[in-house]
C-alpha positions in Angstrom: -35.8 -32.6 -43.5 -34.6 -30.2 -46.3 -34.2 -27.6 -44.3 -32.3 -29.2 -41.8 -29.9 -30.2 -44.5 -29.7 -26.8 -46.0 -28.2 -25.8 -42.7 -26.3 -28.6 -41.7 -24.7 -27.8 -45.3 -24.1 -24.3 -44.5 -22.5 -24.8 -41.2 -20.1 -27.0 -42.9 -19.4 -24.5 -45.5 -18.6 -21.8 -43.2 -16.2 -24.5 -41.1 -14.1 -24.9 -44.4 -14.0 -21.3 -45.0 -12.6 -21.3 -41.6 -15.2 -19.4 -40.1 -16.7 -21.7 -38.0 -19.9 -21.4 -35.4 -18.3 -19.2 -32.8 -18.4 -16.0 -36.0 -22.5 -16.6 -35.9 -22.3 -15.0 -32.2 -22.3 -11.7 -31.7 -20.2 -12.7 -28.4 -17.3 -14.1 -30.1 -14.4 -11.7 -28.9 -12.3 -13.3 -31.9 -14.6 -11.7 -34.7 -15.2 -8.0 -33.6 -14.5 -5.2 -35.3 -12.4 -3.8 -32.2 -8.8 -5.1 -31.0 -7.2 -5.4 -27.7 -4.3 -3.1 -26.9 -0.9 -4.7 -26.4 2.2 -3.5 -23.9 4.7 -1.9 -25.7 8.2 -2.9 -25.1 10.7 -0.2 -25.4 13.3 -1.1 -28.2 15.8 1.6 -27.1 15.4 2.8 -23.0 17.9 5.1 -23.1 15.9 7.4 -25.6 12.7 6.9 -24.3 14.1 8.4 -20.5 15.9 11.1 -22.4 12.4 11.9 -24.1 10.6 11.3 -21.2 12.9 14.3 -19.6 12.4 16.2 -22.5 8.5 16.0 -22.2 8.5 17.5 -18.8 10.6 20.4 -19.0 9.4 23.4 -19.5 12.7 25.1 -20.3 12.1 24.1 -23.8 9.0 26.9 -23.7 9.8 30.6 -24.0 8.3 30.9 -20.3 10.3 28.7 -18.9 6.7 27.0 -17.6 5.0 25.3 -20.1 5.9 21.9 -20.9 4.7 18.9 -23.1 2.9 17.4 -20.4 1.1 20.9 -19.8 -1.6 20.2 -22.3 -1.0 16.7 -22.1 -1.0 16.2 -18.6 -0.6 11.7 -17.9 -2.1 12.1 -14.4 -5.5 13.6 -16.7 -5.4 10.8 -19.5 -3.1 12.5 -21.6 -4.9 15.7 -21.9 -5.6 18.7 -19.8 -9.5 18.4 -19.3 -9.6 21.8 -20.7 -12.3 23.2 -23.3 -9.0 24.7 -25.1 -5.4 24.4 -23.9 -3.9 28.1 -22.4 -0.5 28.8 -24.4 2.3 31.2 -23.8 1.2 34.3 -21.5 -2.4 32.9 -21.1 -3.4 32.8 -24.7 -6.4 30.6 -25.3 -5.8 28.1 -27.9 -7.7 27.5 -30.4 -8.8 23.6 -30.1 -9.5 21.0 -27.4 -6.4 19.6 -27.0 -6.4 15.2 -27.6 -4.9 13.0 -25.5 -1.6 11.5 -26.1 -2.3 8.0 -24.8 -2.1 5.8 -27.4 -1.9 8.6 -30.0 1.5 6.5 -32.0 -2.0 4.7 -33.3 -3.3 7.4 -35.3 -2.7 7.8 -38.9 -1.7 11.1 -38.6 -1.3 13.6 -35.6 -3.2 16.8 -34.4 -7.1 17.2 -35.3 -6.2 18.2 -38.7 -4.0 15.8 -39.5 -1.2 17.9 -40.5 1.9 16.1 -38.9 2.1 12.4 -40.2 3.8 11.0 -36.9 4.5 11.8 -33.4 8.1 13.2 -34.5 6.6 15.6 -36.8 4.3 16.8 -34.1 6.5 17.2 -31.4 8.1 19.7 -33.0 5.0 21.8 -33.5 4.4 23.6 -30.0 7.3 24.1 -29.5 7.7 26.5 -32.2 4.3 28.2 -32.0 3.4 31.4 -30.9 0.3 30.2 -29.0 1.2 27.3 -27.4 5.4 27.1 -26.1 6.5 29.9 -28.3 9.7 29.8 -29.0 11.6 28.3 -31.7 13.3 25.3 -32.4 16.7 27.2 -32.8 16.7 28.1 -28.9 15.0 25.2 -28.0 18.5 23.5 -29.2 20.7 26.7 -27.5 18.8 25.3 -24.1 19.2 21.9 -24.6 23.0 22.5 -26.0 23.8 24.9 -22.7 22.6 22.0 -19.7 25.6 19.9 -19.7 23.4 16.7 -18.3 21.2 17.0 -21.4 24.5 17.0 -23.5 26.2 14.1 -21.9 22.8 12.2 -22.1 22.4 13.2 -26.1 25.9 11.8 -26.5 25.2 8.4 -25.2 21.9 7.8 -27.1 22.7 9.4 -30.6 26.7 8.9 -30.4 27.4 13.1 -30.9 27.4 16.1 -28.4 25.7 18.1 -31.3 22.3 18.3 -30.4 19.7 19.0 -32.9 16.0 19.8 -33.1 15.7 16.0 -35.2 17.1 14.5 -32.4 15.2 16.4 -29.6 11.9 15.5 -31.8 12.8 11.4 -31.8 13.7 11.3 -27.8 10.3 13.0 -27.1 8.1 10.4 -29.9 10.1 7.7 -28.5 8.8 8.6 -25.3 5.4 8.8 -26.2 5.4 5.9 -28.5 5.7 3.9 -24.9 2.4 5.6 -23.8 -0.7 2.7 -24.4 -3.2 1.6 -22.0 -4.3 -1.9 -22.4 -5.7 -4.0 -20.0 -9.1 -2.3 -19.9 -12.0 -4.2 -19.0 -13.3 -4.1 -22.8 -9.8 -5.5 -23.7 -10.2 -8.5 -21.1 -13.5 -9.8 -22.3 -11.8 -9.3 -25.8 -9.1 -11.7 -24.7 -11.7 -14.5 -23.4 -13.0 -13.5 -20.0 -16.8 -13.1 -19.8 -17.1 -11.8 -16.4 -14.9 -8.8 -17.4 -18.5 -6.9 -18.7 -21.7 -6.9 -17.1 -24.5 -7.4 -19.1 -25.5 -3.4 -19.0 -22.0 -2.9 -20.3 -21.9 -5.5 -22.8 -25.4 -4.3 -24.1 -24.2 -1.1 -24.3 -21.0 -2.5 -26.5 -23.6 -4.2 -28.8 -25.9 -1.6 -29.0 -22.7 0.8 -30.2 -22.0 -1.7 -32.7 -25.2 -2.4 -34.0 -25.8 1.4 -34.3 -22.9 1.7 -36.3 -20.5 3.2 -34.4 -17.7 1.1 -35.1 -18.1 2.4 -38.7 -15.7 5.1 -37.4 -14.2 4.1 -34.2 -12.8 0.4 -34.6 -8.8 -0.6 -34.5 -7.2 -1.0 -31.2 -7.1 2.3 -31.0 -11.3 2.7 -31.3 -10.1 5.6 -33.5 -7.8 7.6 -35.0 -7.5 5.5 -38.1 -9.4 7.8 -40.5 -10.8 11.7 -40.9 -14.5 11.8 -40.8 -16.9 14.9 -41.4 -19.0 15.8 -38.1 -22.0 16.6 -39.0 -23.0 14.1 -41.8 -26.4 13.8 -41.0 -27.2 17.0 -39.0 -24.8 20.0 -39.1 -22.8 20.4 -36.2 -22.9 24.3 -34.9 -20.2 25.8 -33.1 -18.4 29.2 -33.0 -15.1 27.2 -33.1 -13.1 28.2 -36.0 -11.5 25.2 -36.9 -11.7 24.1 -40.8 -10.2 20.5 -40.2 -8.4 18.6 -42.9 -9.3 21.6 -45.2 -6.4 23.5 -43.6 -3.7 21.4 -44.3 -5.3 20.5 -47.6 -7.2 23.5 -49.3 -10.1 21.1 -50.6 -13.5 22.8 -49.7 -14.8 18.8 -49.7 -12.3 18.7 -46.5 -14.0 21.0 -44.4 -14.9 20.0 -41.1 -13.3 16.8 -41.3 -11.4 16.1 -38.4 -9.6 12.9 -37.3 -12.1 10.6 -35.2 -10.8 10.4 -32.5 -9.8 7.0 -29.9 -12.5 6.0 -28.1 -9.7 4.5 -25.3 -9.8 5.9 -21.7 -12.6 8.2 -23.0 -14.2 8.8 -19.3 -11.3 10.9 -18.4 -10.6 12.9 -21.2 -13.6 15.2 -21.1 -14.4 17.5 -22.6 -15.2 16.3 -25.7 -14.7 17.1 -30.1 -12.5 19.4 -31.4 -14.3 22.4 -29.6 -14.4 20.9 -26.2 -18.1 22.1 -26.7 -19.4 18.8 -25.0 -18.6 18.0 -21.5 -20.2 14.2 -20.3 -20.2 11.4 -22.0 -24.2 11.2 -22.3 -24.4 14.3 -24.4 -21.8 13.1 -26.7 -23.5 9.9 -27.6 -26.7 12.0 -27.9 -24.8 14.4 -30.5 -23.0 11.8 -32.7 -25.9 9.7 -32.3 -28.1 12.6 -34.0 -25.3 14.0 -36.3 -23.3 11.3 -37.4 -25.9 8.2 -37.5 -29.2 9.9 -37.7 -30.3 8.1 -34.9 -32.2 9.8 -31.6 -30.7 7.4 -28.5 -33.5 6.8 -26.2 -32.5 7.7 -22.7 -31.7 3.9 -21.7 -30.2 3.5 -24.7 -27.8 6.1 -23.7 -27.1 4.8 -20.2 -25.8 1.2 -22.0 -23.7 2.7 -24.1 -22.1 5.1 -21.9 -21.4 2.0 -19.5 -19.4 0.4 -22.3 -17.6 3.9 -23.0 -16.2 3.7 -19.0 -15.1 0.0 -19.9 -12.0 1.3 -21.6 -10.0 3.1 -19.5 -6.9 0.8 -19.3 -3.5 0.9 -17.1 -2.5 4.4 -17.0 1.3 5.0 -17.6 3.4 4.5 -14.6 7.0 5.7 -14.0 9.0 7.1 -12.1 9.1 11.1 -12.6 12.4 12.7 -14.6 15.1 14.6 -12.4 15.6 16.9 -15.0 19.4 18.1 -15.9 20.0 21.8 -14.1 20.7 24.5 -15.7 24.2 26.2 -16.0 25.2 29.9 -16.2 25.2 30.1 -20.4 21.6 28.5 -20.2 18.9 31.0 -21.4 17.0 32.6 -18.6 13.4 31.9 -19.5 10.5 34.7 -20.3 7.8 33.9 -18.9 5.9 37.8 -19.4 7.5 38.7 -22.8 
């Protein structure tokens, strides 16, 4: 009798903490350590078509060819399904290159961390060497010389001026509008229970209990925080990447690299900053070693990577930008110099 009281008393406790019987389950969408995505609703349409124009043309590249949605290409998740993303007169870059879906989630932008937002980062290909090289300066000239782009610069930001600032904003705003939700993993979150099967919901609880979500939780199932790879086991590869020690110039920072999100992750192979890793099986087999200490048996695997495919969510759909032509004072593009 005792014991029965004990726990009647301890159920009650939790109910005035507000906790209640539902947090005992490990089934309870309400209390896990992952949130749904939401639709974002575009404050200001104007600049996010004007950005959305911007992303697609490659006249703001030195070639004339390469664009925003080169590398990250939203009919491949966001990214380009390359090892490393080829830059201006076929250079090989020198990191996988992540996927923009859902990337206005992360705490800061590129592996390294070294733009804080999507404006910041923006601006980064376009002036680099490797990647659109040219400079932000022409990129302007280009912009300034197609009178469509100018009339359409005038209505969203109230001047004919246009700037690199502004150019930056259009093309965040743009990709600020880029989330997925709706995935399968995000309808069981939001109450239905015959959105999983059980091999995919044993897989979700087997990623949890293993302590995945130590690292990929949020909405975003990453990109919240910088994490060393290799914390258990050191992780070899001839990539030359220092991570966060780049940007900072702490030795304690190197090799730690943004997790990354964990959303739409079936279709943005291949995978880590190296693009070493090309299924989703030998991933979990790697971070299960490296980062957990913790050998996946082969079924163990299969689960998991069943939960993994369970959050791919709506893909962005619009229609595709008519971009402004060119005029005669427009800079003729160099695509072999």
């Amino acid at each position: 009798m005792g014991i029965i009281v004990k726990i009647q008393n301890f159920i009650v406790i939790l109910f005035i903490l507000g906790i209640g019987i539902s947090a005992l389950s490990a089934e309870s969408p309400m209390n896990e350590p992952i949130q749904p995505i939401e639709a974002v609703v575009a404050e200001n349409p104007g600049m996010v078509e004007l950005g959305k124009k911007l992303f697609f043309d490659p006249r703001l590249s030195k070639s004339g060819f390469i664009s925003c949605n080169s590398c990250h290409n939203l009919s491949m998740g966001g990214s380009d399904n390359l090892k490393t993303s080829i830059g201006h007169n076929w250079q090989e870059g020198p990191i996988n290159s992540p996927t923009v879906l859902n990337s206005s989630m992360n705490l800061a932008q590129f592996w390294d961390g070294r733009a804080k937002d999507l404006k910041e980062q923006a601006g980064g290909p376009i002036a680099n060497p490797g990647e659109m090289a040219f400079t932000h300066e022409l990129a302007v000239e280009v912009a300034q010389s197609i009178p469509g782009y100018v009339a359409e610069f005038k209505e969203v930001f109230g001047t004919d001026k246009i700037s690199i600032d502004d150019i930056t904003t259009a093309i965040a705003a743009f990709e600020e509008t880029l989330v997925t939700p709706n995935s399968r993993f995000d309808k069981w979150l939001m109450g239905d229970k015959k959105a999983l099967t059980t091999k995919q919901l044993a897989g979700y609880k087997l990623f949890k209990n293993s302590g995945c979500v130590a690292c990929h939780n949020g909405s975003a199932i990453g990109g919240s925080s910088f994490q060393k790879i290799g914390l258990i086991e050191p992780y070899k590869t001839s990539n030359k990447a220092e991570g966060r020690a780049a940007v900072t110039g702490r030795d304690a920072d190197r090799f730690m690299f943004k997790v990354p999100t964990l959303r739409n992750v079936d279709l943005t192979y291949p995978y880590f900053h190296d693009g070493e890793v090309s299924t989703l099986k030998d991933a979990v087999d790697i971070m299960g070693r490296l980062q957990l200490g913790k050998k996946f048996t082969d079924e163990e695997n299969v689960l998991i990577v069943a939960f993994l495919k369970t959050l791919t969510g709506d893909q962005p759909s619009f229609k595709l930008p008519i971009l402004p032509p060119s005029s005669d004072k427009t800079p003729h593009p160099k695509p072999f110099g």
